[in-house]
C-alpha angles and dihedrals in degrees: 000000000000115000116265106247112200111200121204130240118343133339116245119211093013122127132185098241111228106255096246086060103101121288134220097192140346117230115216118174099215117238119250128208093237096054125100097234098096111020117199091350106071094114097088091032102090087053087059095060090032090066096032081054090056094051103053094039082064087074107010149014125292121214118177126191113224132195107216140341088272094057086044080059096052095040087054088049098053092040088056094052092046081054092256108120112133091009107174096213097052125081128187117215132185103234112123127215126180100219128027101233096118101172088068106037098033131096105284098222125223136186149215116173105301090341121095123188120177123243103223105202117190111258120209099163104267090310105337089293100132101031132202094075110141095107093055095050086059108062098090094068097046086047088050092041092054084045101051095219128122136277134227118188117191092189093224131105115265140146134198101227080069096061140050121172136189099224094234094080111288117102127180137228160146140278090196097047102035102045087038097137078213095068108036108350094173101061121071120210097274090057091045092056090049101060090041076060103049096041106028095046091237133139097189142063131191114188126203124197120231135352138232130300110262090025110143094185098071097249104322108194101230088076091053118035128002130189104235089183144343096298105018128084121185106217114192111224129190118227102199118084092200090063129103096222089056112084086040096057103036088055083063113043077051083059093045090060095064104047126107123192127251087266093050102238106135109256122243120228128199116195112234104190120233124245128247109280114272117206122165120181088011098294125111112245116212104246123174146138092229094080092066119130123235113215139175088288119001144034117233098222102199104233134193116192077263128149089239101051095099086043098057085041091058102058096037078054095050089048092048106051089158100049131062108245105219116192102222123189118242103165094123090031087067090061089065086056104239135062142212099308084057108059087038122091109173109214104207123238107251 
């Protein structure tokens, strides 16, 4: 295995490529029974993966962080009955991870020109809420390590699943997540922004207010407000004024109207509707078509057996004329409290 190369302070030159920009690879931590993710529902959880797996590994690579030898046993198994055995896309790496939310958790990739290096934020489980996370925390580096490529390591809390970016200079963000006092409470705005320009290689930020109800993350942004190229952004809004999601949303699509890019072009901002609330076992689950994954060539749309999920289809499938939109279920995958975009980490092409 190539040597793990550290690099010191800040990369110069470097950007976080936007994730329809082309992949190498796709990174997934695979679930395990005794996680918390998915309490008293894991049985239809590794199909899930298994057939998320497939479809990536039709464009792209497939690695998949595993826990043990004994969790290697049971991911082989559900990859052979989703048709998947001896996939040659698919590899299998021992980097565990307790919980599967790999956005959060994964290497965040940067580029300059053919080179890639890896950012490696600090992870402390959404604010130290589901300890222990210090596994998780580690599979950048192991990513990076089985790459051979560098590491850059701001030394500050941050998760994926806060950011999305357009790779030519705007990135987006929360007020809720970022000044969390639970993630860095001794940076202010202004700090914060500085290190998303120094690492991530961007000029602008755009910054939403609150998140979703049932949201765990403290309002990521890939359940809100997605780039869907370099100057168009899909917001999800709520219709229902009785509903909880609705003054939230509302104050940032407002917010939204009045952005322009780094480059200071206005941005432009396509509605994506909300679905009906889903609550099981009396707590509200965070559904939206906002956390869908763009890959080579599709775009995983998260659906819910909900009366706006061709609707949503539709206009994710007007915004991505080169990619397939596939509708994917994710109605056991909420319970877990997070969707497609979540479990997903794009590792750029070189």
């Amino acid at each position: 295995m190539p040597t793990l190369e550290i690099r010191p302070g800040a990369p110069a030159g470097f950007r976080m490529p936007a994730e329809w920009e082309p992949h190498a690879a796709t990174w997934l931590s695979w679930p395990r029974a005794e996680g918390i993710s998915f309490p008293g529902r894991f049985d239809h959880v590794p199909a899930i993966w298994a057939k998320l797996a497939g479809l990536l590994a039709e464009d792209e690579d497939v690695h998949i962080n595993v826990f043990s030898p004994e969790h290697r046993l049971m991911v082989e198994e559900a990859l052979r009955a989703g048709g998947l055995a001896g996939h040659a896309r698919i590899f299998l790496h021992d980097f565990p991870a307790y919980e599967p939310w790999c956005r959060d958790h994964g290497p965040i990739f940067i580029r300059k020109g053919a080179e890639l290096a890896v950012v490696d934020w600090a992870y402390n489980a959404w604010g130290g809420k589901y300890p222990p996370h210090d596994l998780d925390d580690a599979v950048p580096l192991r990513a990076a390590e089985l790459l051979g490529v560098p590491v850059y390591q701001p030394g500050i809390v941050m998760e994926g699943g806060a950011l999305d970016v357009n790779g030519e200079g705007t990135l987006l963000t929360t007020e809720a997540c970022l000044l969390n006092p639970n993630r860095n409470p001794h940076l202010n705005r202004e700090q914060i922004e500085g290190y998303l320009r120094d690492y991530l290689g961007v000029q602008k930020i755009l910054w939403l207010g609150d998140g979703i109800v049932g949201d765990d993350t403290d309002g990521h942004v890939d359940d809100l407000t997605r780039f869907v190229n370099a100057d168009t952004v899909v917001t999800v809004v709520e219709e229902d004024p009785a509903d909880a999601n609705y003054a939230p949303l509302r104050e940032n699509r407002a917010r939204l109207a009045g952005m322009t890019l780094a480059d200071g072009r206005p941005l432009r901002v396509v509605e994506l509707p909300m679905p009906r609330a889903i609550e099981v076992e009396g707590q509200r689950l965070p559904a939206s078509y906002a956390n869908f994954y763009i890959a080579n060539a599709k775009v995983l749309v998260p659906v819910f057996g909900d009366p706006a999920d061709a609707r949503a289809c539709r206009i994710l499938e007007d915004l991505f004329p080169g990619r397939r939109i596939v509708p994917f279920d994710a109605s056991e995958l909420i319970w877990g409290l997070g969707a497609l975009h979540c479990i997903t980490q794009q590792q750029p092409a070189a």
